[in-house]
Wavefront OBJ file of the C-alpha trace (Angstrom):
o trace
v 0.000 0.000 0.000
v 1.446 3.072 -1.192
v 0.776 6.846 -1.991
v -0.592 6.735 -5.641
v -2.289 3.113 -5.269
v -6.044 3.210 -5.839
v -8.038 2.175 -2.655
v -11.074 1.864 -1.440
v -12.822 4.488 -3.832
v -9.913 6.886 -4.678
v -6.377 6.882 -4.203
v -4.043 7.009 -1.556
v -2.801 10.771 -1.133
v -0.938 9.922 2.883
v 0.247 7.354 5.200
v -0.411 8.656 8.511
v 2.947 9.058 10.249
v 4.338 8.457 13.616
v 3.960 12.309 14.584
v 0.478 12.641 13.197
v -3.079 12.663 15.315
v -4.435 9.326 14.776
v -1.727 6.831 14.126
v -1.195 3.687 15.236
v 1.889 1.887 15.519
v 1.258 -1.515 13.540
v -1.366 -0.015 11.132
v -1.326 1.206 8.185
v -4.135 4.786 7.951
v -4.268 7.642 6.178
v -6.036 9.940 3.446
v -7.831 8.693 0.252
v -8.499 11.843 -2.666
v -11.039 11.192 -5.210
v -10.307 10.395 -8.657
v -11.569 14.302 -10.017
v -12.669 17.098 -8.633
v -15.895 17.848 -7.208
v -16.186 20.718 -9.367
v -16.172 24.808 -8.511
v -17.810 25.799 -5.396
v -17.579 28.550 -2.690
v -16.539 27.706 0.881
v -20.771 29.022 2.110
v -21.300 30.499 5.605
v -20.167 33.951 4.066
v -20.534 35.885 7.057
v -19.728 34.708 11.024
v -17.364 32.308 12.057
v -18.228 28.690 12.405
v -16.519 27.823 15.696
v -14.168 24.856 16.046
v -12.767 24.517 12.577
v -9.217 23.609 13.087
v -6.458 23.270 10.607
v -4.915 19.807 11.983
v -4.158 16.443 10.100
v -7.522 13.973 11.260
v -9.854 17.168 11.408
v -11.466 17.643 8.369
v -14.047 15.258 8.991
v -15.344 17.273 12.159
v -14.888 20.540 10.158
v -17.227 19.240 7.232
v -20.265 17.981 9.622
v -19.735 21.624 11.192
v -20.487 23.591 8.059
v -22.503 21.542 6.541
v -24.571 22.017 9.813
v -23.894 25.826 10.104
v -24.530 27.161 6.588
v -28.180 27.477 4.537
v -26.180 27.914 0.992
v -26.696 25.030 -1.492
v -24.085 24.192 -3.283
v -21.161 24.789 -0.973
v -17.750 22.852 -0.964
v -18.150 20.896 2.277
v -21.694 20.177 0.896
v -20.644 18.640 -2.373
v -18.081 16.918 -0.494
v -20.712 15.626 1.819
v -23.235 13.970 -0.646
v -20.440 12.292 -2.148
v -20.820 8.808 -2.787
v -18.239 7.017 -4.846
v -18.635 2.883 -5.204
v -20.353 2.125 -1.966
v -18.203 4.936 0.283
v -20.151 7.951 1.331
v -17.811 9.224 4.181
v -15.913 11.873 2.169
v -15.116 15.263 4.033
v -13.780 18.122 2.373
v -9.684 18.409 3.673
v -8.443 20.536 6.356
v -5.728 22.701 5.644
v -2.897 20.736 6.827
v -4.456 17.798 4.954
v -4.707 19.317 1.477
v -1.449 20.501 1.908
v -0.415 16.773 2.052
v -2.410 16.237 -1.187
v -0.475 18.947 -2.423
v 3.025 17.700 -1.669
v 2.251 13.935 -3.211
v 0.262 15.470 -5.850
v 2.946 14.611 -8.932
v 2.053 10.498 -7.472
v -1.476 11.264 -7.052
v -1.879 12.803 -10.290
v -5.483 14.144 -11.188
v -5.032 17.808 -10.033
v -4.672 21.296 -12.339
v -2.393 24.125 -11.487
v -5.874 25.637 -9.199
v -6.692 26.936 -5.739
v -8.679 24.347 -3.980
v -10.850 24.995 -0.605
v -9.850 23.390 2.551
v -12.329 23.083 5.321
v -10.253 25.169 7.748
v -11.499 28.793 8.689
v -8.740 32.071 9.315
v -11.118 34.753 10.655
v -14.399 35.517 10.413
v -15.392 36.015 6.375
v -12.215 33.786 5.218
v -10.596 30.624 4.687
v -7.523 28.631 3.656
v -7.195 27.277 0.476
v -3.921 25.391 -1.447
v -2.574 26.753 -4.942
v -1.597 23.911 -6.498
v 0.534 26.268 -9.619
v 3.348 27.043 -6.434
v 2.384 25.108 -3.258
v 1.394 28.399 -1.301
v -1.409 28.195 1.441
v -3.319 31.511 1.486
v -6.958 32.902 3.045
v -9.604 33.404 0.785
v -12.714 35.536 0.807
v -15.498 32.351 1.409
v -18.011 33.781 -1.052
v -15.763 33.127 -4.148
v -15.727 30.077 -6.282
v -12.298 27.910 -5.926
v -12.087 23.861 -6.331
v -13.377 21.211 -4.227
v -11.243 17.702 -3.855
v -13.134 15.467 -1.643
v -11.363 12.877 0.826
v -11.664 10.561 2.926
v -9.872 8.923 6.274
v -9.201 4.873 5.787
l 1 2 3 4 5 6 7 8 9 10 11 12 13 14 15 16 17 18 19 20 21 22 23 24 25 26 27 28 29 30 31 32 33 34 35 36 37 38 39 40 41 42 43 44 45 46 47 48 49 50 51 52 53 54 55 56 57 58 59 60 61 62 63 64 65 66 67 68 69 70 71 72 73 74 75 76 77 78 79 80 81 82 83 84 85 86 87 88 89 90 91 92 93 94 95 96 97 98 99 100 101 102 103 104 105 106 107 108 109 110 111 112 113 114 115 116 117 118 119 120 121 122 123 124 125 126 127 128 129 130 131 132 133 134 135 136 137 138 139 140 141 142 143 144 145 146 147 148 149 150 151 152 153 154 155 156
């Protein structure tokens, strides 16, 4: 099992490592990406902050459910990452910040991504959140009413 292999509905982007939240010694965990991406969304919940988002490896899960449960827009990243059902898997969560940033750095063995911005699910302050170029690797806020990528993932 290796970054690059398809599994369980995508492939694997990470292998959890020793220093990461959630690994085990013995076992083998990490992050699956989908195939494509989930198309051009923005982040939703344009004004307020949606407390608890955090930008750890292992949280974008919990940073999904929380704006998918906060925000009224249709048609939002975390939302299209959400309703995402590939093969019989329908856990996908869009990726927190520190996460896409691992998609990011294994994307060449990943393959599947354009030179784009993609959303993470991690806020900065109130009206903005972080999103990964993918043309030079930089991490930046965004304004959460504008449209950027979604990339859906999910925790095996």
């Amino acid at each position: 099992m290796e970054i690059g292999d398809a599994y369980q509905g995508g492939i694997i982007a990470y292998i959890l490592q020793d220093v990461d939240p959630g690994y085990v010694a013995g076992e083998t965990h990490g992050i699956i990406t989908a195939l494509e991406d989930q198309g051009f969304a923005a982040w939703g919940c344009f004004e307020g902050l949606i407390v608890g988002t955090s930008t750890a490896i292992g949280t974008g899960a919990a940073n999904t459910i929380a704006i998918v449960n906060s925000c009224a827009e249709a048609g939002i990243a975390a939302k299209l990452c959400d309703d995402l059902v590939i093969v019989e898997y329908d856990d996908w969560y869009l990726p927190s910040k520190d996460e896409l940033n691992k998609l990011y750095l294994n994307s060449e063995a990943i393959g599947g991504f354009g030179n784009y911005f993609y959303w993470s699910s991690s806020e900065s302050v109130d009206g903005f959140a972080w999103e990964q170029r993918f043309n030079d690797s930089g991490q930046f806020t965004n304004v959460k009413s504008n449209a950027s990528r979604v990339r859906a993932v999910r925790a095996f």
